[in-house]
C-alpha positions in Angstrom: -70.9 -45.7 -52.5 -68.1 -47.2 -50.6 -64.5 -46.0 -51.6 -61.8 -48.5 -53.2 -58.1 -48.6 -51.6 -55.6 -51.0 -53.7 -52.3 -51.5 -52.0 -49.4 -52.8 -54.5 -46.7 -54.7 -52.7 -43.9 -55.0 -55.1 -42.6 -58.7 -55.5 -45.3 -59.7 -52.6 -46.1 -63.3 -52.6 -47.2 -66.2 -50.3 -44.0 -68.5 -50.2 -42.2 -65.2 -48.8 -45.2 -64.2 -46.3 -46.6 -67.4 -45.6 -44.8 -69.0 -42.4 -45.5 -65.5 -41.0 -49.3 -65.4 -41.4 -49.4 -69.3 -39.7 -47.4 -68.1 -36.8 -50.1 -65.0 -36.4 -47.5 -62.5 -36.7 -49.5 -60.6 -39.8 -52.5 -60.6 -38.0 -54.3 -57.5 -40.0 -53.4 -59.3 -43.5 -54.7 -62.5 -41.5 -57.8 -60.7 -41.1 -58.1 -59.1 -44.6 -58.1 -63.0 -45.5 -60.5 -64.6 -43.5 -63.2 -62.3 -44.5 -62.3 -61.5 -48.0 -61.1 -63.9 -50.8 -57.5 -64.9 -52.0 -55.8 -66.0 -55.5 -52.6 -65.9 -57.1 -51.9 -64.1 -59.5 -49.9 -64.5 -62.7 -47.7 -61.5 -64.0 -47.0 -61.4 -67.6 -43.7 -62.0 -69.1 -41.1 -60.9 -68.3 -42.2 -61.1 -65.1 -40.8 -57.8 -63.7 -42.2 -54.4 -61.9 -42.0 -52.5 -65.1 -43.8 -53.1 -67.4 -46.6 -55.2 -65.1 -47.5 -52.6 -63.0 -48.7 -50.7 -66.1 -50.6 -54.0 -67.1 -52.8 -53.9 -64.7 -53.6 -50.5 -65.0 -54.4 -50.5 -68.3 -55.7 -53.9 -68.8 -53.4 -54.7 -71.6 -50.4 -57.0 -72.2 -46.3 -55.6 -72.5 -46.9 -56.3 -76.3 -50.1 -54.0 -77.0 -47.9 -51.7 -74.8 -44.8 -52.4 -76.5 -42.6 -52.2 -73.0 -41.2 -55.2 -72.3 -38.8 -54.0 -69.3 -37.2 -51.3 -67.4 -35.3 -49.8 -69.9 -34.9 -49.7 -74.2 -31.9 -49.1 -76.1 -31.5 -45.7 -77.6 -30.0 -46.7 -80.4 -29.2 -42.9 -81.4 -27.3 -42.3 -78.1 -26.1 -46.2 -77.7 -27.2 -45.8 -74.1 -29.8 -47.7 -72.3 -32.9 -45.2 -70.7 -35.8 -45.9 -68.4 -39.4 -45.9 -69.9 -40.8 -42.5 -68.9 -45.0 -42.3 -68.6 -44.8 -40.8 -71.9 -44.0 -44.0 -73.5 -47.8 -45.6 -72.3 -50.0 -44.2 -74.8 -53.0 -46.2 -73.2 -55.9 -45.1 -70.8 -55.6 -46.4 -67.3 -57.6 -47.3 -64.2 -58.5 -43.9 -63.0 -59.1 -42.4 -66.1 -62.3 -44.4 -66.6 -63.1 -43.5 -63.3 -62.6 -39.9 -63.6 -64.4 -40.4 -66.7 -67.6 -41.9 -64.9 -67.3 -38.8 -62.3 -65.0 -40.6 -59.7 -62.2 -38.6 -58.0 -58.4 -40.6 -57.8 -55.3 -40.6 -56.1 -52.2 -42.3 -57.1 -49.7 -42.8 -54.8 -45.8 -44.1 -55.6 -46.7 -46.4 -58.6 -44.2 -47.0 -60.6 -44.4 -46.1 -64.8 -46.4 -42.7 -63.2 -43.1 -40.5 -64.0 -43.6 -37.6 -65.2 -46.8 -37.0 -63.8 -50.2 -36.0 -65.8 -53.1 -34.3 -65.1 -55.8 -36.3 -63.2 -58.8 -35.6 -61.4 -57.2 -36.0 -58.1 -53.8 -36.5 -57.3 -50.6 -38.4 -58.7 -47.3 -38.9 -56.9 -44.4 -40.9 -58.4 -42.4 -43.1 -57.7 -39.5 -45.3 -57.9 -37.7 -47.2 -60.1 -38.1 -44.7 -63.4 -38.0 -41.4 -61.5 -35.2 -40.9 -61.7 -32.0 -39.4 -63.3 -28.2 -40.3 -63.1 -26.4 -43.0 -60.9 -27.6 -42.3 -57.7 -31.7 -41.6 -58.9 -31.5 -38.1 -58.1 -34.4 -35.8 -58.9 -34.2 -32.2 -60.7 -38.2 -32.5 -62.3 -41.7 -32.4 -60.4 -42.8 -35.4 -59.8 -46.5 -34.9 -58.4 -49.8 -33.5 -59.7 -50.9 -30.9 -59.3 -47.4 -29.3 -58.9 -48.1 -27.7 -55.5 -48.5 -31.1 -53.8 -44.9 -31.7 -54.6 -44.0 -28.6 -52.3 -46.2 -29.1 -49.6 -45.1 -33.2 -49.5 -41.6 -31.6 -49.1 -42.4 -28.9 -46.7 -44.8 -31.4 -44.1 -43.3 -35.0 -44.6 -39.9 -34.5 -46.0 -40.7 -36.7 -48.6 -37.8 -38.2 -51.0 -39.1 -40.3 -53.8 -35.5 -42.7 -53.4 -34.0 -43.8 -50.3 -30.8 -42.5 -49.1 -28.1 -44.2 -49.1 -29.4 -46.3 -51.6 -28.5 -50.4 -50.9 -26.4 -51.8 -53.3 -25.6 -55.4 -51.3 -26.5 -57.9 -48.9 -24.0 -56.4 -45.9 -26.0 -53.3 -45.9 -28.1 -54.1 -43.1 -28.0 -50.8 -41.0 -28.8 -47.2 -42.4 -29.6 -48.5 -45.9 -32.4 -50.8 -44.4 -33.5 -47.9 -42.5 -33.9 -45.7 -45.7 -35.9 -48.2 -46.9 -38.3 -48.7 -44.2 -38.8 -44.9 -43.6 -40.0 -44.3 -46.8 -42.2 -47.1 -47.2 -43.9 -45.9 -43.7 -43.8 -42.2 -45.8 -46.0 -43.7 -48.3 -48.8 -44.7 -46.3 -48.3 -42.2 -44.4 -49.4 -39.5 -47.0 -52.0 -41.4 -48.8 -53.9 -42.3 -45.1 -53.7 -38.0 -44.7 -54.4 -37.7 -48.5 -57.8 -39.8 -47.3 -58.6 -37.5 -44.3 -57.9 -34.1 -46.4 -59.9 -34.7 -49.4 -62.4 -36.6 -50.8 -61.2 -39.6 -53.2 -63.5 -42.5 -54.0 -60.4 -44.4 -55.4 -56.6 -44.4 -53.9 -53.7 -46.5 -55.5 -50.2 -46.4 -52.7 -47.5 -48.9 -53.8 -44.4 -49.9 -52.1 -41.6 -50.8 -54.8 -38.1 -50.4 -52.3 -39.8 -53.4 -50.6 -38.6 -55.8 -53.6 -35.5 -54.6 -53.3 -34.9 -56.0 -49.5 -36.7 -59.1 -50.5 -34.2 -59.8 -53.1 -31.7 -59.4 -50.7 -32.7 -60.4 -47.7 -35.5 -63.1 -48.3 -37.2 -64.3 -44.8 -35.0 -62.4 -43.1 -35.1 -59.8 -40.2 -34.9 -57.0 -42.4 -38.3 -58.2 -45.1 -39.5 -59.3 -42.0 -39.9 -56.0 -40.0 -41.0 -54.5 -43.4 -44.0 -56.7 -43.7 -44.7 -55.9 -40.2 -44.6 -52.5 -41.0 -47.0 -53.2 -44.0 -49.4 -55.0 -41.8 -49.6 -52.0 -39.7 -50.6 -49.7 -42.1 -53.2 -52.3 -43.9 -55.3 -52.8 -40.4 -55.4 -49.0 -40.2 -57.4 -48.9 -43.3 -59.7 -51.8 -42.6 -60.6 -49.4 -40.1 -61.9 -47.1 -42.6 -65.7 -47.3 -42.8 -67.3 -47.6 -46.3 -63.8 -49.1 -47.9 -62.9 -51.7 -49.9 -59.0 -52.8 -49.5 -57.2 -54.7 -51.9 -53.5 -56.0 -51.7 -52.4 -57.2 -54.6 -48.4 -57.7 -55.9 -47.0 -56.9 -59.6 -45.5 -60.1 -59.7 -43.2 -62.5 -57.4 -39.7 -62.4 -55.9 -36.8 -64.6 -54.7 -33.7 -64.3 -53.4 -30.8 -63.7 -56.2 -28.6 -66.9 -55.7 -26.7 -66.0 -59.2 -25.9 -62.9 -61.4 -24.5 -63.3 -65.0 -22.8 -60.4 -66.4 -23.5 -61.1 -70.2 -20.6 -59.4 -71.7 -18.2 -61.0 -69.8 -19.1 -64.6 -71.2 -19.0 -63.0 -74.7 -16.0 -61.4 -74.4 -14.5 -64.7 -72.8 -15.9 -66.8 -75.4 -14.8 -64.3 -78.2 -18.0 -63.1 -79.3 -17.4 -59.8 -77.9 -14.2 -57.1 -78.5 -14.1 -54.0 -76.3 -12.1 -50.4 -76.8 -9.9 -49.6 -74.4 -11.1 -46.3 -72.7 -11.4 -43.9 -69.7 -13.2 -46.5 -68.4 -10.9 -49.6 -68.4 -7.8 -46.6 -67.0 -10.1 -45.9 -64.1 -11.0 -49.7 -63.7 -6.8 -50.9 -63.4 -6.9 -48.0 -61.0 -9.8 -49.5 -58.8 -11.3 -46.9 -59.7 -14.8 -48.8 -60.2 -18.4 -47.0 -59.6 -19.5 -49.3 -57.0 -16.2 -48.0 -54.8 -17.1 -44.6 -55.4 -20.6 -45.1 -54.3 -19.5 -46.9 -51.1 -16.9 -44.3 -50.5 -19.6 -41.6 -51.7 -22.1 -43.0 -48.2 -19.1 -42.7 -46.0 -18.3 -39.0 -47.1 -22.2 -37.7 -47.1 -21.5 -36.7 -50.8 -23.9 -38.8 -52.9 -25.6 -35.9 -54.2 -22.1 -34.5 -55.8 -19.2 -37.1 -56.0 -20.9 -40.0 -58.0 -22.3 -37.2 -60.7 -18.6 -36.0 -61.2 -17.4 -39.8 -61.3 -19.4 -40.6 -64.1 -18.9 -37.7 -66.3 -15.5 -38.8 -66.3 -16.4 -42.1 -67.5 -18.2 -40.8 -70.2 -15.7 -38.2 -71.2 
């Protein structure tokens, strides 16, 4: 029985990709389409990577899974967290198939973290693993528990990039981070394929978005879909395997941001307390500066965490 490989391009879609593939610069992709099908897809509402990547692993719509986005309010707390795995209580794609005897690999999806058992392997990945300002990681984040050490010991492997891009003038080492870990991904799940035997892998790319909400056509999504092309024609090399690309849902560039509580507040709606917070702010003190400063110093692992416990204090 021939294998199945799904590749999940966050925010992928054909405006974005499409002068590329008529001017034969995604030739493997190119390929992929000529002797497969195509369709587009339509992501459920909202139409954002969490919760639809768990939709189509499940089969089931954000209500039955009562997610609707990235984060909820904890009402308790008055904080806004990210949706861990534990708040899925559905069965997915390769449960059935471990179910009908079928061994699977999961590879960087997001809603996977904290990982659970399978029969295979599970590796997490961004947006929700994550803790604090700068998504550091203090938890295991792969199944079994061991593949975490050896990912870490062989490959390096980081489930964030570092530094992480926070605006569209970041074009150098923050670009970089990017594209190195996307090439990490496939990276592990093409060895993953040659060391043991899995009749059904799952590798997303979710960082990709992130430049194409910057960036757009530009140089920088451009070299990353090149990059993605690579890595697709070595797996329709792979005898005896069905490929798949498929996206979560699609992507643009941001022309606008609205920050919420500042029309409220300006409209009188909306009355804030005056504290640490607002001191630090008249001071310039802002978390965006610190983070900038943070890259320039090497100390992302250690200044933003001190920054923000003084905000909350």
């Amino acid at each position: 029985m021939a294998r199945t490989i799904v590749i999940g391009l966050d925010g992928g879609n054909w405006e974005l990709i499409s002068p590329w593939l008529e001017s034969g610069e995604l030739p493997n992709i190119a390929r992929l389409i000529e002797r497969g099908a195509t369709a587009t897809s339509h992501s459920y509402l909202p139409p954002v990577t969490v919760p639809n990547w768990k939709c189509y692993s499940t089969g089931k719509n954000p209500g039955k899974l009562s997610v609707y986005r990235f984060d909820h309010l904890d009402v308790r707390n008055e904080n806004y967290v990210f949706h861990h795995s534990t708040d899925f209580k559905s069965a997915e794609l390769w449960d059935y198939l471990n179910d009908e005897g079928y061994r699977t690999a999961v590879v960087n999806m997001p809603t996977t973290y904290p990982p659970r058992e399978i029969d295979g392997a599970m590796i997490c990945g961004g947006p929700d693993a994550r803790e604090g300002e700068y998504r550091a990681l203090d938890d295991v984040y792969t199944y079994p528990e061991s593949l975490q050490k050896k990912l870490e010991a062989e490959y390096d492997y980081a489930i964030h990039p570092k530094p992480l891009i926070s605006s569209k003038d970041e074009r150098g080492e923050e670009v970089d981070a990017i594209q190195e870990l996307i090439d990490l991904r496939f990276r592990v799940a093409k060895d993953l394929l040659s060391r043991e035997e899995f009749d059904f892998l799952h590798v997303t790319s979710f960082y990709s978005n992130t430049l194409q909400h910057f960036f757009w056509q530009e140089e920088p999504v451009f070299e990353t879909w090149k990059l993605f092309d690579d890595h697709i024609g070595d797996f329709l090399e792979l005898e005896d395997t069905n490929v798949i690309v498929m996206s979560d849902h699609g992507c643009e560039n941001v022309h606008t941001v609205v920050h919420l509580n500042n029309w409220l507040e300006k409209e009188g709606y909306l009355s804030l307390e005056t504290s640490v917070d607002d001191v630090m702010n008249k001071a310039g003190l802002t978390k965006e500066r610190v983070l900038q400063v943070s890259k320039k110093l090497g100390a992302t692992d250690t200044l933003p965490g001190l920054f923000l416990k003084k905000f909350k204090t």
